[in-house]
N, C-alpha and C positions, 0 to 999 in steps of 0.2 A: 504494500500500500504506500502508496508515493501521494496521492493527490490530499487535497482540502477535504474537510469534514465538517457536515453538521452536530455541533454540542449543544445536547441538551441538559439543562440542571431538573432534576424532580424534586418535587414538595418535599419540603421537611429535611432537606440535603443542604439548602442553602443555611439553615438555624445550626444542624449540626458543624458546616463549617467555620458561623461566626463563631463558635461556642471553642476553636484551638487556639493557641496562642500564636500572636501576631506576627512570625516567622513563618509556622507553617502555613497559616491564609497565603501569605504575601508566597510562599510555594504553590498553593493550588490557583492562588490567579496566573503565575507563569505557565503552572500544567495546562489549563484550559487556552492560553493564547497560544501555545507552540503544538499542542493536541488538534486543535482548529486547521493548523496548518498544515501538518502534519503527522496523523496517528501513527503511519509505521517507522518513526524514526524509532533509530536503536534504543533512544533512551532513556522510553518510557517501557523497555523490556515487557511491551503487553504479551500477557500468560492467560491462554482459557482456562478456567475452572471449572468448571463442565462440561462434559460431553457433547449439550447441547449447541455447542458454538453461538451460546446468549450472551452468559457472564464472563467477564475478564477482570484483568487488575491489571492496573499502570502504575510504573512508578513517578511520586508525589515529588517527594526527597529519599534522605536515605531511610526515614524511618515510616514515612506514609504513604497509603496505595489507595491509588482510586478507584471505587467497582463501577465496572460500566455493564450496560446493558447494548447489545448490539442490533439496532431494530431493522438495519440494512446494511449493505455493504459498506458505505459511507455516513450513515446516522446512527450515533451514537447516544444513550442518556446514563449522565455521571447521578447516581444513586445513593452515593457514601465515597466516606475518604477514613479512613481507619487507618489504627497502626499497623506494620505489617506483621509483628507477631501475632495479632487478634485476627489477621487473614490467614495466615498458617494454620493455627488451632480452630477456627473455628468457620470455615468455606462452604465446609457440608451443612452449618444452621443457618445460611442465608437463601431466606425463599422468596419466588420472581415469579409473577405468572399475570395473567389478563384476571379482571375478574369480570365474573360471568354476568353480574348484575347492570352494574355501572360502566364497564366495558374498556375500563381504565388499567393502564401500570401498575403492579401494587410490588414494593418489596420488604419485605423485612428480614429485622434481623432477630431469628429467634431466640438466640442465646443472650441477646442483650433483655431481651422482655423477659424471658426466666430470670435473668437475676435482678432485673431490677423489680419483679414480681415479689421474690423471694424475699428480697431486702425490701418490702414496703414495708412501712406500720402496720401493727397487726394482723401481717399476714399467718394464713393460716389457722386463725381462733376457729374454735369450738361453732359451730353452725349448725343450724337444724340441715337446711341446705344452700348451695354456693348460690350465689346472685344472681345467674342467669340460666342455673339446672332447668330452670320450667318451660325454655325456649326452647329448649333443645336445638340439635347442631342445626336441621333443616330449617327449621324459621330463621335461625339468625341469618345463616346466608341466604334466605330470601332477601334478608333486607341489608344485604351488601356486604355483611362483617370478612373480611378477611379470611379463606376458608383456611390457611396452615395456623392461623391463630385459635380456629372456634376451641380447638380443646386444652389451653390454657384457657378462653374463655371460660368455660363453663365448671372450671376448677376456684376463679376467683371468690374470695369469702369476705372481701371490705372495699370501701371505697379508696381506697389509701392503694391497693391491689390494682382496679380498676383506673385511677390518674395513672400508674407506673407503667400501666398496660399503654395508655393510652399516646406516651410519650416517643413511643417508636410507630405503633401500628400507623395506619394507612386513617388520613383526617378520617376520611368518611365513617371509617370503623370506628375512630374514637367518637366522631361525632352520636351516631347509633347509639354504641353503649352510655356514653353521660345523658342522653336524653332517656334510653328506657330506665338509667336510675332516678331520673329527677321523676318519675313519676307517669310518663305518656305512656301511655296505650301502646301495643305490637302496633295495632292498625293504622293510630294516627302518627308511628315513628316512621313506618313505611309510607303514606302520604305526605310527610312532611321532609321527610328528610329525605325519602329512599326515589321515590318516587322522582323529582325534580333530575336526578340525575343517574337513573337509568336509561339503558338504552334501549330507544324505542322500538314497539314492537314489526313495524312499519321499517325500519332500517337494516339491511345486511348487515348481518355481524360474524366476522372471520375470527376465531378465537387464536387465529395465527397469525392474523394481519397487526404487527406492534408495530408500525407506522401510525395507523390509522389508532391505535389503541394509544400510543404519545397524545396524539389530537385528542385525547377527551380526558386524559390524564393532564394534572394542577402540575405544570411542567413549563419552565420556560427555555425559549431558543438562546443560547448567548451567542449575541451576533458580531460582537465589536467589546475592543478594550476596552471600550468607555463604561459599560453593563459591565464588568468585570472590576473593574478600580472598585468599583461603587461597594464592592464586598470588602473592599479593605476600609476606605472611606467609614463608610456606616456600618462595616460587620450583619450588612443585609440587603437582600436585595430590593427587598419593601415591596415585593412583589402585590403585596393584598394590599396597597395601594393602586394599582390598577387591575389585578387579577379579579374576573368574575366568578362568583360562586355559580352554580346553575339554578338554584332558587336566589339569588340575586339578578342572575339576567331573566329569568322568568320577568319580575317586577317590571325590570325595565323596559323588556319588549310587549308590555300586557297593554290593550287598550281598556282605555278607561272612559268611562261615559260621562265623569266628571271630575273634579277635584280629587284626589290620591294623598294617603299620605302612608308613610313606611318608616317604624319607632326601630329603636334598637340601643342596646349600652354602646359605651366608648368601645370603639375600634371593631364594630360590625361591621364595617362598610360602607354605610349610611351614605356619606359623601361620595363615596365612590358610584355608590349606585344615583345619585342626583348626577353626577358628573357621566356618565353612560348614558344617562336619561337623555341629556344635553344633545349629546350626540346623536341617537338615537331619531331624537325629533329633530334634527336638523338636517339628517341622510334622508330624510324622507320629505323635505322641502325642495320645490323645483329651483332652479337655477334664480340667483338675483344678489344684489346689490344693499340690501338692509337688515335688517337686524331682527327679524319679525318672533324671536328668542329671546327672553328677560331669565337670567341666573343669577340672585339675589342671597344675599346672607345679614347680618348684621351688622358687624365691624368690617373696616376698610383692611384690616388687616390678612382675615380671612376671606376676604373677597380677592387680595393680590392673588393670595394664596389658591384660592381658586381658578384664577384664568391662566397661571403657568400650570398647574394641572390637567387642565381642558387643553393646553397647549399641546403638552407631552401625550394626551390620549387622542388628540383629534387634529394637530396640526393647524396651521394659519385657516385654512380654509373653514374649517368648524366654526373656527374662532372668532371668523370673519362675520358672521352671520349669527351671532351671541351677544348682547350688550350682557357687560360682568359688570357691575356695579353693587355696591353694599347700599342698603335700604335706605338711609339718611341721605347717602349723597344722591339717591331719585328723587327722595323728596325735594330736598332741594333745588335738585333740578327744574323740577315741576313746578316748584313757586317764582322761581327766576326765571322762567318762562313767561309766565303770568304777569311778575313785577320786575324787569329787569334791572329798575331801579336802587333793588332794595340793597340797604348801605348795613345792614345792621348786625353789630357784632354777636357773635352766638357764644352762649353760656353753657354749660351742663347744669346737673341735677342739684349738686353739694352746692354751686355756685347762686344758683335760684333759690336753695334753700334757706341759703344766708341775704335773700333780698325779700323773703318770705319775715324773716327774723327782724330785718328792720325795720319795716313795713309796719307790725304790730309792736314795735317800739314807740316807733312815732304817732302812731294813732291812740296809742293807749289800751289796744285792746288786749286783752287776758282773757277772753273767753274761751280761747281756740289755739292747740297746740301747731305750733310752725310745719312742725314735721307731717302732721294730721292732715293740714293745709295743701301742702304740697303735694303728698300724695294723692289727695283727693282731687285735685285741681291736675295733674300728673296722668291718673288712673282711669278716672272717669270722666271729668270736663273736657278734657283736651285728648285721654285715650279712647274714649268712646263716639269724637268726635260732635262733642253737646254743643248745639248752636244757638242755642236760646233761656232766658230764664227759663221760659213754662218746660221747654225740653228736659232741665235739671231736676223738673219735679218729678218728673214720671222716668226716668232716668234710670236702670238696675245699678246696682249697686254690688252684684256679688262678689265675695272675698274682703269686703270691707271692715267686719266688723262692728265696729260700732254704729246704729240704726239714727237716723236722722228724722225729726220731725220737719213737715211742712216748714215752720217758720226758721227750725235750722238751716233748710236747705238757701232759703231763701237770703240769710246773712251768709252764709258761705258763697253763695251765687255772687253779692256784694262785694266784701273781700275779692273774691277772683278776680271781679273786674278791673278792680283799685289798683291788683294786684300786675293785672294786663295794662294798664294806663301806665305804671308806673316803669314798666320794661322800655314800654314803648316812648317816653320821655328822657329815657337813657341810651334808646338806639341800642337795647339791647333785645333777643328772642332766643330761647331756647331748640333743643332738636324735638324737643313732643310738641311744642307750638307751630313747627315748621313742617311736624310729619300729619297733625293734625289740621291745618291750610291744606298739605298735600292732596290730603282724602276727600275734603272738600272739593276743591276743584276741579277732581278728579271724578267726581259724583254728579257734578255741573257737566262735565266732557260728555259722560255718559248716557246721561239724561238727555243730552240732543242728539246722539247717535242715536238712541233708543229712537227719539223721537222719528227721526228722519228716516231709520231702520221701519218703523210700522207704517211710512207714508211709502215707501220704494215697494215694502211687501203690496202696495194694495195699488200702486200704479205701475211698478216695473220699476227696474233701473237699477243702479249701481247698491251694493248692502255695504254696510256699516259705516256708510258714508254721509256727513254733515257739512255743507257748503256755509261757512260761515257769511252771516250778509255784509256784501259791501265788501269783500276782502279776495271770494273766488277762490279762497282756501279751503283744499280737502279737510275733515275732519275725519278722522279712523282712530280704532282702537288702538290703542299704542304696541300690543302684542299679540299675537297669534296664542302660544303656550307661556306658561312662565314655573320655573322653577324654582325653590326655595331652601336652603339651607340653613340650618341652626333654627330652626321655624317656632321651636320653643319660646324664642327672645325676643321675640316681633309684639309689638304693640298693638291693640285694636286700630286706633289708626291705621297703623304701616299697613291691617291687614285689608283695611277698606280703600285703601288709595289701591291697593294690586286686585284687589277683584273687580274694581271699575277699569282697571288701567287692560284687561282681557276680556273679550265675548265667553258666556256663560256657555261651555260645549263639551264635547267629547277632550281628553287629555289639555283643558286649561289649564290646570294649576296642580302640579306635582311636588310635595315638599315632603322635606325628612327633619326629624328630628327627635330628640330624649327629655322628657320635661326633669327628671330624676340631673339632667344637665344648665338645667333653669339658675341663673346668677345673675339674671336679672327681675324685675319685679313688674313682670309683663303678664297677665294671665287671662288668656282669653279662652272664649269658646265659640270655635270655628261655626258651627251652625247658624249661630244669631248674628252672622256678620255677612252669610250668603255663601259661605263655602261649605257645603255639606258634604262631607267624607266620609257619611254613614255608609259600610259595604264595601269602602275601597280603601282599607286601614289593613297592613299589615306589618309583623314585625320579626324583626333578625335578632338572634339570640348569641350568635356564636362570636367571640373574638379573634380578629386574626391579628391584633398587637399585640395586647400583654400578657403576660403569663397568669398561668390557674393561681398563685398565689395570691400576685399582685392584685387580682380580680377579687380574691374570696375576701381581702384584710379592705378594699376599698369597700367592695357591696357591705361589710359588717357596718363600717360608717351612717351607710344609709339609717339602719335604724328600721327593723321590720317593722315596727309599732306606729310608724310614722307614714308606711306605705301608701296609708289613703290619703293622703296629702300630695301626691303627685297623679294629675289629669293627663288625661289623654289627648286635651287641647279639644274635646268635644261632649266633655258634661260629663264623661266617665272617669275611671283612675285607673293609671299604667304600674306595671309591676315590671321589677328583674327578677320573678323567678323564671330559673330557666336558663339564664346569662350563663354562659361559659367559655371557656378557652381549652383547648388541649395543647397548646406550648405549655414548659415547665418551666421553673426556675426558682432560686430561692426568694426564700418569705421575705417580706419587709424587714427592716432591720429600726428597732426604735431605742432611740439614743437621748438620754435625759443630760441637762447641765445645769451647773447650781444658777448659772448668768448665760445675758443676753452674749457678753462679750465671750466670756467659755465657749460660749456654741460657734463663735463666728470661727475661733480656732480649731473647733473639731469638723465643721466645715470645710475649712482645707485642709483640712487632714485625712475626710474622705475622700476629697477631687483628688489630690496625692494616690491617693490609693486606687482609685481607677486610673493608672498612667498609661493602663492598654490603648486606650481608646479615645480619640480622637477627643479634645476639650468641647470640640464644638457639639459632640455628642452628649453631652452633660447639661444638667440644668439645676438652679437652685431656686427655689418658690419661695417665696414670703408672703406676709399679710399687708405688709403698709411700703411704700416708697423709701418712705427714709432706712425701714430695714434692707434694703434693695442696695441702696447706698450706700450701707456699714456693709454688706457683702461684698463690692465693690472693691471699699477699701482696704478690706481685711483680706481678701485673695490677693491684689498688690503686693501687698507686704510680707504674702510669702513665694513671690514670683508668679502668680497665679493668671497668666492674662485673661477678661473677661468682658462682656457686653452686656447692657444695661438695657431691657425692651422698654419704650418709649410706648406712648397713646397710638404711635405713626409706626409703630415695629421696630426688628433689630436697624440704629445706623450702622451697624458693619458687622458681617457676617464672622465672628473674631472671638475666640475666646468659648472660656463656658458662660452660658446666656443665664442671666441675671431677671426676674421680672416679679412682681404680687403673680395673685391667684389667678385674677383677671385675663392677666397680659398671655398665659398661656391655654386658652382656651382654643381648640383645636389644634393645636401644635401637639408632638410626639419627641419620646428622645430617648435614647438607648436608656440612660441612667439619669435618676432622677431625684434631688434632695427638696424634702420641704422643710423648712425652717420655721420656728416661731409657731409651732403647733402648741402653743401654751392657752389655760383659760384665763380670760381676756381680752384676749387677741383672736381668738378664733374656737367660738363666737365672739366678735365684740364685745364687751363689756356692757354697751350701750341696749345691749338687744333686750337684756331681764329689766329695763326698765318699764316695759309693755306687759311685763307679765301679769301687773294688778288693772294697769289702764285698759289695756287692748290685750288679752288673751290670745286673737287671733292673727291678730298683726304678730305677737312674741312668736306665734307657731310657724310664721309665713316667716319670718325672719332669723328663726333656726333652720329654716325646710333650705335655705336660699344657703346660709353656713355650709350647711353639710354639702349641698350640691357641690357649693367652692369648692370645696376639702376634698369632694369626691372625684370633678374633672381634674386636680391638679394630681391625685394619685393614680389615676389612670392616662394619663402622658407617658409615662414610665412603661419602657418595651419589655426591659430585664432585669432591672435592679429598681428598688426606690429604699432610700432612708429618708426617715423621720425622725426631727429633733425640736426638743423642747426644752424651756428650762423656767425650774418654778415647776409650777400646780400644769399636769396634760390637760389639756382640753376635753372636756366629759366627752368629745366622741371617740376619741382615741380607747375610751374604757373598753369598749368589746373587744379591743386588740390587744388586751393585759396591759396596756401602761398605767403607770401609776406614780404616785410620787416618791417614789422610794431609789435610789441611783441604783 
């Protein structure tokens, strides 16, 4: 063999390669660039292992071999890199075949699962019978399980047995067994899981054709050094960053007759599948020049981050035909459209709060708590888009709390106003003043389109179209589909400006989102606003980031008792049960110190300690700014270069990344420190002030705590420390901390 070759990487190959140390990676990305070129050179001394002229081994370096699968004379899939002692002794426990269900690669390595079986916790106890005896062998491979694994299956006796198992077998297999432990049905594990990616009964299936069996096996082509650095780079290939699951492309190519939305925990896919969606409906747009695609998120931060995404999955041409913009800066657009004029500078929340506080300085008034104020003039007056007194009286009010009489509302309506005079004489506005203008105008657009839509139905002529008078200007819908990310975080407003801003139809409006991800204090219900997604809700359970630990010590956070507290965003409440991961890795690591300053030194003293891997792969979380900024100084000081995220993201991609809770929402990173997990800080201190005033506000603002706590511990791909100093933060208790060193 002299010429070029196809290399392919399989699932779960790429995890075990970050997982050596960063000589030998930095060996198997040379194996793969000179292998590509060349597989018969001398000096990967490739050796068959079986008879069957499938399996081989190449050499890595002196001490590592890589097992390949040979699917053609020139197509090969690297499988494992193992020591070559462990290839010597143990060649005959590694088993490769098609499986019959799913139609996919499968390999494993059996002697790695026995002992990591063997060495689980509690392997082995006392059982009436094993966990899965009652399936017996043939159901299980009905529903896909890995057929040289079923009988360690059906010997397993704990869950602790069943993660170990789960760490080598084939996803699909682990996926099957953690969901028939969590509780589902044979029937509905096969319709939900097995189902979506078997091979149809309508399709030829060659149980000999492994060409055609790579194609439906979680396997990627590496084409180029540049997909290969990225293993040394990030120790990953991030592949479920754009890799479809097949009940994830289900969602994406399903038509929908209206509005869609699809839940899921951190690192489902969620964005992935909105970002395929994107594409999806844009391959099936005829040829043109506009943008008739709206792909929306919250912050500008996660919006960047979204259209180099869409880039890398869909090229300029996608892209081209995409307006990416985050939901503030539409609004804004929309109002300066309107009033090109407008000169006025924009405040935030904390900002108006403190013009809320002056306000009732000056006028004398005690009646009415600032923060009460805010909110309320925040939530409902301007999130609900209230136009009028009499509007404010008939107004809902849910998630509020405290009930308001007639004549309350009525001095609050007053205030507000005073309150709006008083911006407006400073040439100041906020973004829920700006998002609520937005929906307004955007309800005015509508209502003539509408109009002029019922007069073309009944004489002919152009649809969705409004001839403004005097001007000869088309009026149209601003979008065709519109997509939404983090959809959790969207305001009533933001969500009435996007449902005017699209015709009510088949695949309008598709959004993703996790409320249990909710950090902001936005809570709506999509029905009373015109988007009804009754029927067309579904949800992803599985993680393709972080690991079953990282996942089990963040979901404890949550707080099962508190579960009804997070909606569905349509009048019902969403659950993680269910959520799971089959990557492994170790537990959280929780590190107590008597001081703030102590902790900033054990801080780099853990970044020190992960010297494997890239600083940029590191991240440190805090609660407040200024703690941001003693991390800052304090990694300096012990050589430590690092970057600071800003409202506007990282200024330079440099260092390990410094940010609050906040500033890391949707971002990911190998390894992950959250600092200042102490009580007071998180929760606030300020939050038990609600708890005699407003009960429900205290619970809405623990619910909002924990979420922080919860996105910033699941950022973390394969490591996370937690550090505290003083009294832990009561949510840290389900996880054993305490205050004791």
């Amino acid at each position: 063999m002299t010429g070029g070759a196809t290399l392919r990487l399989l699932d779960k190959a790429d995890k075990e390669i970050a997982a050596l140390d960063r000589t030998t990676v930095e060996a198997v990305y040379r194996f793969q660039r000179d292998f590509r070129k060349n597989p018969g050179a001398g000096v990967f001394h490739l050796r068959e292992l079986r008879d069957d002229g499938r399996l081989f081994s190449a050499r890595v370096d002196q001490d590592h071999r890589a097992l390949l699968l040979r699917l053609a004379a020139d197509d090969w899939l690297l499988v494992s890199v193992q020591h070559r002692d462990r290839v010597k002794q143990h060649a005959d426990r590694l088993a490769y075949g098609i499986n019959q269900v799913t139609g996919a690669i499968e390999y494993v390595d059996l002697q790695a699962v026995e002992e990591d079986v063997r060495d689980a916790p509690d392997a082995q106890q006392p059982v009436e019978e094993p966990l899965f005896a009652h399936y017996g062998a043939e159901r299980l491979a009905e529903l896909g399980v890995a057929e040289p694994l079923i009988p360690i299956v059906l010997k397993l006796t704990s869950d602790d047995e069943v993660r170990a198992l789960a760490k080598y077998a084939p996803r699909h297999t682990g996926e099957v067994l953690l969901r028939l432990r969590d509780g589902y049905s044979y029937e509905d594990v096969k319709e939900q899981v097995t189902a979506p990616v078997a091979v149809k009964k309508e399709d030829e299936f060659d149980a000999e054709d492994w060409q055609s069996a790579a194609g439906r096996s979680q396997a990627v082509v590496i084409t180029d050094d540049e997909s290969l650095q990225s293993i040394i780079e990030e120790r990953d290939f991030g592949r479920w960053k754009v890799f479809l699951h097949p009940t994830q492309e289900k969602l994406v190519r399903r038509e929908y007759s209206g509005p869609a939305r699809v839940s899921g925990g951190p690192g489902t896919g969620k964005t992935i599948v909105a970002l395929h969606r994107v594409k999806h409906l844009v391959d099936r747009l005829g040829p043109g020049h506009t943008k008739p695609v709206l792909l929306t998120t919250f912050n500008k931060n996660l919006a960047a981050d979204l259209r180099a995404r869409l880039l890398a999955l869909g090229g300029p041409e996608t892209v081209a035909r995409v307006d990416i913009v985050h939901v503030d800066q539409l609004a804004t657009r929309v109002v300066r459209e309107a009033d090109p004029g407008n000169a006025k500078r924009r405040i935030d929340d904390s900002q108006a709060l403190r013009e809320w506080r002056q306000l009732l300085v000056e006028s004398g008034e005690n009646r009415w708590d600032a923060e009460f104020l805010s909110d309320e003039w925040n939530q409902v007056i301007l999130g609900q888009a209230v136009r009028s007194r009499s509007d404010y009286f008939v107004v809902r009010r849910a998630g509020r709390g405290r009930t308001l009489s007639r004549a309350e509302r009525a001095q609050v309506w007053q205030l507000a106003e005073r309150f709006t005079q008083r911006l407006e004489l400073k040439g100041l506005e906020t973004h829920r003043q700006v998002a609520e203008r937005a929906a307004r105008l955007e309800l005015d657009r509508k209502t003539k389109i509408d109009r002029r839509q019922q007069q073309t139905d009944e004489r002919g002529g152009l649809a969705n179209v409004h001839v403004e008078s005097g001007s000869g200007a088309f009026l149209r819908y601003r979008y065709r589909h519109i997509v939404v990310d983090e959809a959790q975080d969207l305001s009533a407003a933001h969500w009435k400006m996007l449902r005017a801003m699209v015709p009510a139809g088949p695949n309008d409006i598709f959004l993703v989102g996790d409320t249990h991800q909710r950090i902001y204090d936005n809570q709506v219900t999509l029905g009373s606003l015109g988007i009804n997604i009754r029927g067309r809700s579904s949800r992803l359970t599985l993680s393709y980031r972080t690991t079953w630990e990282i996942l089990r010590d963040a979901t404890k956070v949550m707080d099962e008792a508190a579960e009804a507290d997070y909606d569905d965003l349509d009048g019902g409440t969403d659950s993680l049960k269910g959520y799971r991961s089959v990557l492994h890795g170790r537990r959280p690591a929780l590190h107590r110190a008597d001081s703030w300053d102590e902790t900033l030194d054990a801080i780099a003293d853990q970044v020190k300690a992960w010297h494997d891997i890239p600083r940029e792969s590191v991240a440190v979380c805090v609660p407040t700014n200024d703690m941001a900024s003693d991390v800052e100084q304090r990694l300096a000081r012990h050589g430590i270069t690092s970057t600071v995220m800003t409202r506007d993201g990282l200024p330079r991609n440099e260092g390990v990344h410094i940010g609050t809770m906040y500033r890391f929402k949707g971002l990911e990173y190998q390894r992950m420190i959250i600092a200042g997990v102490s009580e007071g800080l998180v929760p606030r201190s300020a939050v038990d002030a609600w708890q005699r005033t407003d009960p429900l506000r205290h619970r809405r603002e623990l619910q909002r705590a924990r979420s922080l706590l919860f996105v910033a511990a699941t950022r973390a791909r394969d490591a996370l420390a937690i550090f505290w100093h003083g009294e832990p933060s009561r949510f840290l208790a389900p996880l054993g901390a305490s205050n004791r060193a």
